[in-house]
C-alpha positions in Angstrom: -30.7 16.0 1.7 -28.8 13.6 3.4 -27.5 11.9 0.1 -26.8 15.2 -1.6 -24.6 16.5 1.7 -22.7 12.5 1.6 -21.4 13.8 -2.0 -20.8 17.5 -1.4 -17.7 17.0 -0.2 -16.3 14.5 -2.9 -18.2 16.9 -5.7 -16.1 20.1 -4.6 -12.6 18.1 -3.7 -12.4 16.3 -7.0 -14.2 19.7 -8.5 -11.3 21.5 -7.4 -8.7 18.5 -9.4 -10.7 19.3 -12.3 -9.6 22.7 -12.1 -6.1 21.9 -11.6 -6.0 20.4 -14.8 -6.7 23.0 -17.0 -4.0 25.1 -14.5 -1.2 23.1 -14.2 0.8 21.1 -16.1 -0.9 17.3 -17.3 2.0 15.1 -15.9 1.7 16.9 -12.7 -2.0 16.5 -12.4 -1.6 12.5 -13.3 1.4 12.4 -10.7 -0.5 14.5 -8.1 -3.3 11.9 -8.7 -1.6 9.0 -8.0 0.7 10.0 -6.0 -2.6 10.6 -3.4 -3.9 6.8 -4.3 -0.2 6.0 -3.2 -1.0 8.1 -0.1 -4.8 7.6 1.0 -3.5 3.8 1.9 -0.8 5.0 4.4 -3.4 7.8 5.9 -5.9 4.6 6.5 -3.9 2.5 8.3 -2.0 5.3 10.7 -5.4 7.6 11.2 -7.9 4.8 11.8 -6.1 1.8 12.6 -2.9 3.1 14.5 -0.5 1.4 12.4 2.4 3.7 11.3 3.9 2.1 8.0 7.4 2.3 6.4 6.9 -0.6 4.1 4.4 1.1 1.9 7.0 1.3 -1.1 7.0 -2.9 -0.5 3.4 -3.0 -1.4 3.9 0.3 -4.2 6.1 -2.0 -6.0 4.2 -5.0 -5.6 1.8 -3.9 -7.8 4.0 -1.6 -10.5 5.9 -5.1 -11.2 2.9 -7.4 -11.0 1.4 -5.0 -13.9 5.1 -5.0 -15.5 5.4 -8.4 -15.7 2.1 -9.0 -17.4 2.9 -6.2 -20.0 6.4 -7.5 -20.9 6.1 -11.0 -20.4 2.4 -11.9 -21.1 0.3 -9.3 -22.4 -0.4 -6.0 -23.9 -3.7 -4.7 -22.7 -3.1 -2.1 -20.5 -6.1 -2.4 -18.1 -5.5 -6.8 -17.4 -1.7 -5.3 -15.9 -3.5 -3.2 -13.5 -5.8 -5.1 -12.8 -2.7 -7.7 -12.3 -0.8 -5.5 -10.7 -4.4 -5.0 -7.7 -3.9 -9.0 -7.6 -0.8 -9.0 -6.9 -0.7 -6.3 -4.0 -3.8 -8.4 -2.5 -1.8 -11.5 -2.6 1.1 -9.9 -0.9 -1.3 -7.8 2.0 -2.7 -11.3 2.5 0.1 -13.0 2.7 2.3 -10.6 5.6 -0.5 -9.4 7.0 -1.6 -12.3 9.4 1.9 -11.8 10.7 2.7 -8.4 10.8 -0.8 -6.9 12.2 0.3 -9.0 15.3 2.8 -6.7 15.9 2.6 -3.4 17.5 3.7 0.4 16.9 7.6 0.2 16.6 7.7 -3.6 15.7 5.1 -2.9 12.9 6.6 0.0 11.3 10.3 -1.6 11.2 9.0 -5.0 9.9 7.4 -3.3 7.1 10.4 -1.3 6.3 12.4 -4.5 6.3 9.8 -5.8 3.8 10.6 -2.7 1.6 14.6 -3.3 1.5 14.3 -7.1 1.1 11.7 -6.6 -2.3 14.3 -3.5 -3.7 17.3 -6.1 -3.1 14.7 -9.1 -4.5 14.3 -6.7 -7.8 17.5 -5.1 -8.3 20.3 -8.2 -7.4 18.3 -11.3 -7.0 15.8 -10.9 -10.0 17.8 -9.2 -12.5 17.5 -11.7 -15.1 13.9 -10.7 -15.1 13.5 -7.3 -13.3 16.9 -6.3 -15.6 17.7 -4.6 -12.3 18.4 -0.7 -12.0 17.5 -0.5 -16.3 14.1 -1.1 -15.2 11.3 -3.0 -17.5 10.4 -0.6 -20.4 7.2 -0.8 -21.2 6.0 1.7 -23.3 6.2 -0.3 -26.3 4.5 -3.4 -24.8 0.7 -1.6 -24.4 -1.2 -1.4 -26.9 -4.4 1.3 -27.8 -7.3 0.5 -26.0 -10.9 1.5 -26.8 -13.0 4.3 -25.6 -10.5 5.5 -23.1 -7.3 5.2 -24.1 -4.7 5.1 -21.6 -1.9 5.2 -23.1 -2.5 9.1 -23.6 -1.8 11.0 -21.1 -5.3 12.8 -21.8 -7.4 9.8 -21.4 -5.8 8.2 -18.3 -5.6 11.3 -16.4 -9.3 10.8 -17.2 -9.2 7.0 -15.9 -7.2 8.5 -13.0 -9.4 10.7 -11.9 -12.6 8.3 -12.3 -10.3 5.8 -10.1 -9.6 8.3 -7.7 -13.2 9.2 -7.1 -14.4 6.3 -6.8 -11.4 5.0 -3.7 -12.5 8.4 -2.3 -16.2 7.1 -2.3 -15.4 3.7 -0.9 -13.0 5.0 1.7 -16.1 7.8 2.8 -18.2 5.0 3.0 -15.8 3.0 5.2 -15.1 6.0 7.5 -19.1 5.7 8.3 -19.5 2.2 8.4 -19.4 -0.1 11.0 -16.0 -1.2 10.1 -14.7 1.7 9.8 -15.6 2.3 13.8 -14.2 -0.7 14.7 -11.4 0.3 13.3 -11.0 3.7 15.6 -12.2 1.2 18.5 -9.4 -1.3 17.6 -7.0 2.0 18.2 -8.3 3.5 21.2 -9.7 0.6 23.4 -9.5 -2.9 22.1 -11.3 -4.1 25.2 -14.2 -2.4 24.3 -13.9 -3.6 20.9 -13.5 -7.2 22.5 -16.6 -7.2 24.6 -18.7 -5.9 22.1 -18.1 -9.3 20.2 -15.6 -8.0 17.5 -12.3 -9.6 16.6 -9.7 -7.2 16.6 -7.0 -9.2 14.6 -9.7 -9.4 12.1 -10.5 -5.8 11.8 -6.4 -4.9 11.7 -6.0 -7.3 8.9 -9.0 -6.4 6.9 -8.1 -3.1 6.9 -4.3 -3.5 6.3 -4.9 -5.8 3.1 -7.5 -2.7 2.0 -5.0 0.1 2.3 -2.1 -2.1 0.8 -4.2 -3.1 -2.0 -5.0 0.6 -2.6 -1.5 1.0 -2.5 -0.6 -1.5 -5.2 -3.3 0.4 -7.2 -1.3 3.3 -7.4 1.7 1.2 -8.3 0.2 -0.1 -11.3 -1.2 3.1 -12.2 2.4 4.3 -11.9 3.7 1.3 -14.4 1.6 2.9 -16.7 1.6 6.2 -16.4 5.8 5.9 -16.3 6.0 3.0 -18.9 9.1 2.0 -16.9 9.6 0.2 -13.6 12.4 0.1 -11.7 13.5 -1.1 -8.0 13.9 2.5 -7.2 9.7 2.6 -6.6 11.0 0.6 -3.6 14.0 2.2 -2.4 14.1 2.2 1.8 14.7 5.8 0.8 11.2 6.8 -0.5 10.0 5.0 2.7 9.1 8.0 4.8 7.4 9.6 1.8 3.6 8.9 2.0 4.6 9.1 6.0 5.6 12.4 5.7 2.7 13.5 3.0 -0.1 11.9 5.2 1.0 13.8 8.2 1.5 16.7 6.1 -2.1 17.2 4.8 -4.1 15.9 8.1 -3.9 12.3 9.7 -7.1 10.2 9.6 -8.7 12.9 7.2 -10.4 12.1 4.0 -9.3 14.6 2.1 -5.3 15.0 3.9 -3.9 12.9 1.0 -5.2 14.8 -2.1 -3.6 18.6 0.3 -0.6 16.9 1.1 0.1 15.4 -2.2 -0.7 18.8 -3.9 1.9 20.2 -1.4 4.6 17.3 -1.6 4.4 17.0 -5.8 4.6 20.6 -6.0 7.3 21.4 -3.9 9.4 18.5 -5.7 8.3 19.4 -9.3 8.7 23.5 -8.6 10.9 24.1 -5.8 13.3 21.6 -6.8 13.7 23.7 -10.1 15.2 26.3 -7.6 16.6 24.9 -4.7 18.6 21.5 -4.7 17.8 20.0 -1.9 13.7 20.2 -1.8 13.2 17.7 1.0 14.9 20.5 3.4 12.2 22.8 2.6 9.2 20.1 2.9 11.2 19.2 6.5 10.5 23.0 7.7 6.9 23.1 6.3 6.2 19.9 8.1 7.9 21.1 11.3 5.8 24.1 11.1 2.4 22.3 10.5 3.2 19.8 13.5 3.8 22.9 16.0 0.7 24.5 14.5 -1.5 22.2 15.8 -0.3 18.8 14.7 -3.6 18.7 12.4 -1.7 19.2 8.9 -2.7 21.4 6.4 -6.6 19.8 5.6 -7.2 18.9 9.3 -6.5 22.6 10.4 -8.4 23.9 7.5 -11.5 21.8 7.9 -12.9 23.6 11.2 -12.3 26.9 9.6 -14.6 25.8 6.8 -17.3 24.0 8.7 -17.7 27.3 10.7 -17.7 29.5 7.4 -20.7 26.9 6.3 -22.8 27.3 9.8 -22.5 30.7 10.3 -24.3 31.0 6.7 -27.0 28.4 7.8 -27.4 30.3 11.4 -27.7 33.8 8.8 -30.3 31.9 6.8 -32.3 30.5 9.7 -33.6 33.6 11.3 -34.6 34.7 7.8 -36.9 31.8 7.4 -38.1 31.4 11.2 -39.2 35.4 10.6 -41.5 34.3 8.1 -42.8 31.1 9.2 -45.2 33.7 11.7 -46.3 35.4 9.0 -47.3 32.8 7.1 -49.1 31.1 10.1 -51.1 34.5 10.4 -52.1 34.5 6.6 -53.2 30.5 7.0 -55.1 31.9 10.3 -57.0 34.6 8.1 
Protein backbone atom coordinates (compact mmCIF):
# COMPACT_ATOMS: atom_id res chain seq x y z
CA UNK A 1 0.00 0.00 0.00
CA UNK A 2 2.64 2.17 0.86
CA UNK A 3 4.37 1.81 -2.67
CA UNK A 4 1.08 2.17 -4.57
CA UNK A 5 0.14 5.68 -2.45
CA UNK A 6 4.32 6.90 -3.27
CA UNK A 7 3.08 6.77 -6.99
CA UNK A 8 -0.57 7.96 -6.74
CA UNK A 9 0.31 11.25 -6.90
CA UNK A 10 2.82 11.17 -9.87
CA UNK A 11 0.17 8.59 -11.77
CA UNK A 12 -2.74 11.36 -11.57
CA UNK A 13 -0.32 14.58 -12.14
CA UNK A 14 1.33 13.30 -15.21
CA UNK A 15 -2.27 11.44 -15.86
CA UNK A 16 -3.74 14.79 -16.04
CA UNK A 17 -0.56 15.97 -18.86
CA UNK A 18 -1.68 13.09 -20.76
CA UNK A 19 -4.99 14.56 -21.07
CA UNK A 20 -3.72 17.91 -21.99
CA UNK A 21 -2.43 16.52 -24.88
CA UNK A 22 -5.15 15.33 -26.66
CA UNK A 23 -6.85 19.00 -25.45
CA UNK A 24 -4.56 21.49 -26.34
CA UNK A 25 -2.43 22.31 -28.84
CA UNK A 26 1.13 19.84 -29.29
CA UNK A 27 3.67 22.81 -29.07
CA UNK A 28 1.96 23.99 -25.99
CA UNK A 29 1.97 20.69 -24.33
CA UNK A 30 5.96 20.25 -25.30
CA UNK A 31 6.48 24.02 -24.12
CA UNK A 32 4.31 23.52 -20.92
CA UNK A 33 6.63 20.39 -20.36
CA UNK A 34 9.72 21.97 -20.35
CA UNK A 35 8.97 24.91 -19.45
CA UNK A 36 8.16 23.04 -15.79
CA UNK A 37 11.75 21.07 -16.02
CA UNK A 38 12.97 24.74 -16.48
CA UNK A 39 10.93 25.49 -13.31
CA UNK A 40 11.13 22.45 -10.81
CA UNK A 41 15.00 23.53 -10.46
CA UNK A 42 14.23 27.12 -9.34
CA UNK A 43 11.20 25.66 -6.88
CA UNK A 44 14.14 23.29 -5.35
CA UNK A 45 16.53 25.51 -4.44
CA UNK A 46 14.03 28.51 -3.07
CA UNK A 47 11.43 25.87 -1.22
CA UNK A 48 14.01 23.55 0.31
CA UNK A 49 17.22 25.12 0.40
CA UNK A 50 16.30 28.94 0.81
CA UNK A 51 18.14 30.17 -2.03
CA UNK A 52 16.15 32.56 -4.20
CA UNK A 53 17.74 32.49 -7.88
CA UNK A 54 17.88 35.08 -10.72
CA UNK A 55 20.57 33.40 -12.59
CA UNK A 56 18.58 30.37 -13.62
CA UNK A 57 18.52 31.60 -17.41
CA UNK A 58 22.73 31.37 -16.81
CA UNK A 59 22.38 27.71 -16.20
CA UNK A 60 19.11 27.46 -19.01
CA UNK A 61 21.51 28.48 -21.52
CA UNK A 62 24.34 26.60 -20.42
CA UNK A 63 22.91 23.61 -21.43
CA UNK A 64 20.72 24.86 -24.83
CA UNK A 65 24.39 25.91 -26.25
CA UNK A 66 26.32 22.99 -24.78
CA UNK A 67 23.68 20.77 -26.93
CA UNK A 68 23.99 23.50 -29.83
CA UNK A 69 27.39 23.24 -30.14
CA UNK A 70 27.62 19.57 -30.35
CA UNK A 71 24.77 19.61 -33.07
CA UNK A 72 26.46 22.20 -35.33
CA UNK A 73 29.84 21.80 -34.71
CA UNK A 74 30.35 18.06 -33.90
CA UNK A 75 27.53 15.84 -34.25
CA UNK A 76 24.12 15.05 -35.33
CA UNK A 77 22.48 12.65 -33.00
CA UNK A 78 20.07 14.36 -31.14
CA UNK A 79 20.10 12.57 -27.80
CA UNK A 80 24.64 12.92 -27.33
CA UNK A 81 23.55 17.09 -27.47
CA UNK A 82 21.37 16.65 -24.58
CA UNK A 83 23.09 14.55 -23.05
CA UNK A 84 26.03 17.32 -23.82
CA UNK A 85 24.10 19.94 -23.12
CA UNK A 86 23.29 17.87 -18.91
CA UNK A 87 27.38 17.91 -18.97
CA UNK A 88 27.67 21.08 -19.62
CA UNK A 89 25.19 22.59 -16.95
CA UNK A 90 26.91 20.09 -14.33
CA UNK A 91 30.21 21.53 -15.20
CA UNK A 92 29.01 25.08 -14.87
CA UNK A 93 26.83 24.21 -11.24
CA UNK A 94 30.18 22.75 -10.23
CA UNK A 95 32.18 25.24 -11.12
CA UNK A 96 30.16 28.59 -9.30
CA UNK A 97 28.64 26.74 -6.94
CA UNK A 98 31.58 26.33 -4.28
CA UNK A 99 31.44 30.19 -4.45
CA UNK A 100 28.14 31.27 -4.76
CA UNK A 101 26.42 28.82 -2.08
CA UNK A 102 28.71 30.84 0.39
CA UNK A 103 26.70 33.55 -0.12
CA UNK A 104 23.44 34.44 1.41
CA UNK A 105 19.83 35.66 0.42
CA UNK A 106 20.39 39.03 -1.45
CA UNK A 107 24.12 38.31 -2.27
CA UNK A 108 23.08 34.95 -3.79
CA UNK A 109 20.24 36.00 -5.91
CA UNK A 110 22.22 39.15 -7.35
CA UNK A 111 25.48 37.12 -8.08
CA UNK A 112 23.47 34.75 -10.02
CA UNK A 113 21.79 37.35 -11.96
CA UNK A 114 25.12 38.82 -12.77
CA UNK A 115 26.06 35.32 -14.04
CA UNK A 116 22.97 35.55 -16.34
CA UNK A 117 24.02 39.08 -17.98
CA UNK A 118 27.77 38.21 -18.26
CA UNK A 119 26.87 34.49 -20.34
CA UNK A 120 23.99 36.71 -22.70
CA UNK A 121 26.90 39.36 -23.34
CA UNK A 122 29.54 36.16 -23.53
CA UNK A 123 27.00 34.71 -26.39
CA UNK A 124 25.74 37.65 -28.13
CA UNK A 125 29.18 40.16 -28.40
CA UNK A 126 32.03 38.20 -27.25
CA UNK A 127 31.19 34.70 -29.03
CA UNK A 128 29.67 35.79 -32.11
CA UNK A 129 31.96 34.17 -34.33
CA UNK A 130 30.62 30.99 -32.90
CA UNK A 131 27.26 31.78 -31.20
CA UNK A 132 26.55 34.05 -34.55
CA UNK A 133 25.14 36.29 -31.86
CA UNK A 134 21.33 37.51 -31.94
CA UNK A 135 20.80 35.01 -35.56
CA UNK A 136 21.15 32.21 -33.17
CA UNK A 137 22.57 28.59 -34.16
CA UNK A 138 20.03 26.86 -36.40
CA UNK A 139 19.79 23.62 -35.92
CA UNK A 140 17.14 22.02 -37.45
CA UNK A 141 19.02 20.82 -40.21
CA UNK A 142 21.94 19.48 -38.19
CA UNK A 143 19.86 16.36 -36.27
CA UNK A 144 19.28 13.70 -37.85
CA UNK A 145 16.29 10.67 -37.34
CA UNK A 146 16.84 8.62 -34.61
CA UNK A 147 15.40 5.22 -33.87
CA UNK A 148 12.42 4.04 -31.98
CA UNK A 149 11.60 7.49 -30.73
CA UNK A 150 12.25 9.92 -32.89
CA UNK A 151 12.64 13.28 -31.63
CA UNK A 152 12.86 15.24 -34.10
CA UNK A 153 8.91 14.99 -34.37
CA UNK A 154 7.17 16.85 -32.32
CA UNK A 155 4.92 13.57 -31.64
CA UNK A 156 7.78 11.44 -30.41
CA UNK A 157 9.62 13.92 -28.12
CA UNK A 158 6.59 15.22 -26.54
CA UNK A 159 6.67 11.55 -25.76
CA UNK A 160 10.57 11.69 -24.59
CA UNK A 161 9.39 14.80 -22.71
CA UNK A 162 7.05 13.46 -20.87
CA UNK A 163 9.06 10.15 -19.96
CA UNK A 164 11.90 12.82 -18.83
CA UNK A 165 9.57 14.67 -16.95
CA UNK A 166 8.30 11.68 -14.97
CA UNK A 167 11.06 10.41 -14.14
CA UNK A 168 12.81 14.22 -12.56
CA UNK A 169 9.30 14.15 -10.80
CA UNK A 170 10.26 10.68 -9.36
CA UNK A 171 13.77 11.57 -8.40
CA UNK A 172 12.83 14.97 -6.91
CA UNK A 173 9.77 12.81 -4.67
CA UNK A 174 12.35 10.74 -3.66
CA UNK A 175 14.61 13.57 -2.61
CA UNK A 176 11.83 15.37 -0.78
CA UNK A 177 11.74 11.99 1.53
CA UNK A 178 15.21 11.27 1.83
CA UNK A 179 17.61 12.20 4.22
CA UNK A 180 18.96 14.78 2.01
CA UNK A 181 16.22 16.19 1.23
CA UNK A 182 15.68 17.03 5.22
CA UNK A 183 18.87 18.32 5.56
CA UNK A 184 18.17 20.41 3.17
CA UNK A 185 14.85 22.10 5.00
CA UNK A 186 17.39 21.83 8.25
CA UNK A 187 20.12 23.72 6.24
CA UNK A 188 17.15 26.55 5.83
CA UNK A 189 15.63 26.75 9.05
CA UNK A 190 18.46 26.02 11.69
CA UNK A 191 21.90 25.27 10.41
CA UNK A 192 23.00 24.73 14.00
CA UNK A 193 20.98 21.89 14.33
CA UNK A 194 22.02 20.68 11.10
CA UNK A 195 25.77 21.28 12.46
CA UNK A 196 25.48 19.29 15.62
CA UNK A 197 23.90 16.51 14.17
CA UNK A 198 27.26 15.99 12.15
CA UNK A 199 26.13 17.30 8.69
CA UNK A 200 27.98 19.77 6.61
CA UNK A 201 25.85 22.42 5.54
CA UNK A 202 28.14 23.84 2.62
CA UNK A 203 27.90 20.41 1.40
CA UNK A 204 24.23 19.92 1.38
CA UNK A 205 23.75 23.77 -0.29
CA UNK A 206 26.11 22.74 -3.07
CA UNK A 207 24.81 19.27 -3.69
CA UNK A 208 21.56 20.57 -4.02
CA UNK A 209 22.42 23.67 -6.07
CA UNK A 210 24.43 21.64 -8.79
CA UNK A 211 21.08 19.11 -8.82
CA UNK A 212 18.59 21.91 -9.55
CA UNK A 213 21.00 23.68 -12.01
CA UNK A 214 21.64 20.57 -13.78
CA UNK A 215 17.87 20.04 -14.01
CA UNK A 216 17.91 23.24 -15.33
CA UNK A 217 20.36 22.70 -18.17
CA UNK A 218 18.05 19.78 -18.89
CA UNK A 219 15.38 21.86 -19.89
CA UNK A 220 17.76 23.95 -21.92
CA UNK A 221 18.77 21.28 -24.07
CA UNK A 222 15.44 19.95 -24.34
CA UNK A 223 14.58 23.49 -25.48
CA UNK A 224 17.67 23.35 -28.33
CA UNK A 225 15.70 20.70 -29.58
CA UNK A 226 12.52 21.18 -29.30
CA UNK A 227 13.24 25.03 -30.89
CA UNK A 228 16.00 23.92 -33.36
CA UNK A 229 17.44 27.41 -32.78
CA UNK A 230 19.38 28.95 -29.89
CA UNK A 231 19.84 32.20 -29.24
CA UNK A 232 21.35 34.56 -26.29
CA UNK A 233 17.79 35.65 -25.74
CA UNK A 234 17.30 32.08 -23.55
CA UNK A 235 19.57 34.21 -21.31
CA UNK A 236 18.33 37.54 -21.42
CA UNK A 237 18.48 39.30 -17.59
CA UNK A 238 14.94 39.93 -18.73
CA UNK A 239 13.51 36.27 -18.55
CA UNK A 240 15.33 36.25 -15.15
CA UNK A 241 12.33 36.64 -12.85
CA UNK A 242 10.42 34.08 -14.92
CA UNK A 243 10.70 30.61 -13.23
CA UNK A 244 10.85 33.09 -9.98
CA UNK A 245 7.63 34.33 -10.70
CA UNK A 246 6.11 30.74 -11.99
CA UNK A 247 7.47 28.80 -8.90
CA UNK A 248 5.83 31.23 -6.55
CA UNK A 249 2.90 31.20 -8.69
CA UNK A 250 2.04 27.46 -8.44
CA UNK A 251 3.20 26.79 -4.63
CA UNK A 252 6.84 27.22 -3.29
CA UNK A 253 8.57 23.95 -2.07
CA UNK A 254 5.64 21.89 -3.64
CA UNK A 255 6.12 18.96 -5.90
CA UNK A 256 3.70 19.53 -8.06
CA UNK A 257 3.83 23.97 -7.98
CA UNK A 258 5.95 23.78 -11.25
CA UNK A 259 3.73 21.68 -13.62
CA UNK A 260 0.30 24.45 -12.00
CA UNK A 261 2.26 27.31 -12.49
CA UNK A 262 3.74 26.52 -15.73
CA UNK A 263 0.17 25.47 -17.02
CA UNK A 264 -0.80 29.02 -15.77
CA UNK A 265 2.34 31.07 -17.03
CA UNK A 266 2.47 29.23 -20.75
CA UNK A 267 -1.13 29.71 -21.04
CA UNK A 268 -1.56 33.12 -20.21
CA UNK A 269 1.50 33.94 -22.69
CA UNK A 270 0.32 31.66 -25.52
CA UNK A 271 -3.66 32.74 -25.09
CA UNK A 272 -3.93 35.89 -23.43
CA UNK A 273 -1.17 37.41 -25.21
CA UNK A 274 -3.36 36.71 -28.51
CA UNK A 275 -5.67 39.44 -26.77
CA UNK A 276 -3.99 41.63 -24.71
CA UNK A 277 -0.48 43.12 -25.42
CA UNK A 278 1.07 43.29 -22.54
CA UNK A 279 0.42 39.63 -20.87
CA UNK A 280 3.02 39.92 -18.05
CA UNK A 281 0.44 42.77 -16.50
CA UNK A 282 -2.14 40.29 -16.21
CA UNK A 283 0.23 37.35 -14.70
CA UNK A 284 1.47 40.46 -12.19
CA UNK A 285 -2.32 40.74 -10.83
CA UNK A 286 -2.84 36.94 -10.71
CA UNK A 287 0.37 36.63 -8.78
CA UNK A 288 -0.55 39.61 -6.50
CA UNK A 289 -3.74 37.93 -5.89
CA UNK A 290 -2.36 34.38 -5.02
CA UNK A 291 0.29 35.98 -2.64
CA UNK A 292 -2.58 37.86 -0.59
CA UNK A 293 -4.57 34.70 -0.78
CA UNK A 294 -2.42 32.91 1.37
CA UNK A 295 0.96 33.26 -0.09
CA UNK A 296 0.62 29.26 -0.92
CA UNK A 297 0.22 29.67 -4.90
CA UNK A 298 -2.13 28.00 -6.77
CA UNK A 299 -0.99 24.02 -5.95
CA UNK A 300 -0.06 24.84 -2.31
CA UNK A 301 -3.58 26.31 -1.61
CA UNK A 302 -5.25 23.50 -3.54
CA UNK A 303 -3.44 20.69 -1.95
CA UNK A 304 -5.27 20.86 1.65
CA UNK A 305 -8.50 21.14 -0.03
CA UNK A 306 -7.79 17.78 -1.76
CA UNK A 307 -6.22 15.93 1.09
CA UNK A 308 -9.43 16.71 3.09
CA UNK A 309 -11.83 15.68 0.03
CA UNK A 310 -9.60 12.19 0.22
CA UNK A 311 -10.07 11.70 4.23
CA UNK A 312 -13.34 12.56 4.63
CA UNK A 313 -13.98 9.56 1.99
CA UNK A 314 -11.69 7.27 4.07
CA UNK A 315 -13.45 8.50 7.60
CA UNK A 316 -17.05 7.57 5.25
CA UNK A 317 -15.51 4.24 4.49
CA UNK A 318 -14.29 3.42 7.94
CA UNK A 319 -17.40 3.17 9.86
CA UNK A 320 -18.76 1.01 7.10
CA UNK A 321 -16.08 -1.61 7.65
CA UNK A 322 -15.69 -1.25 11.62
CA UNK A 323 -19.79 -1.98 11.45
CA UNK A 324 -19.03 -5.17 10.07
CA UNK A 325 -15.94 -6.31 11.63
CA UNK A 326 -18.69 -7.18 14.84
CA UNK A 327 -20.63 -9.10 12.84
CA UNK A 328 -18.28 -11.05 11.47
CA UNK A 329 -16.59 -11.71 14.95
CA UNK A 330 -20.26 -13.02 15.99
CA UNK A 331 -20.50 -15.44 12.89
CA UNK A 332 -16.61 -16.76 13.78
CA UNK A 333 -18.07 -17.01 17.51
CA UNK A 334 -21.04 -19.32 16.22
Amino acid sequence: MSVLRWWSGLVVAFGLLIVLRFVLPLPFNNEIIIFAIYVMGCNFLLGRVGFISFGQPAYLASGAYGAAFYLYYFGTNPYVGILVGIVAGLLVAALVGPLFVRLRSDYFALVNLALAVIIFFMMQKMLASVTFGDNGLELLTRMDSTPVLDITRPADFWLFAFLCCFGIWALYKYLDDSVFGACCLAAKANEDKLRFLGYSNYGIRLMAFVVANTTTAFAGALYAIHQGLVSPEMSSPARAADPVVVTILGGVGTLYGPLVGSIAFVGMKDLISKMVGHWELIVGFLLVFVMLAGERGIWGSLEPLLRRLVLRQRDADAPAETAERPADAGVKAR
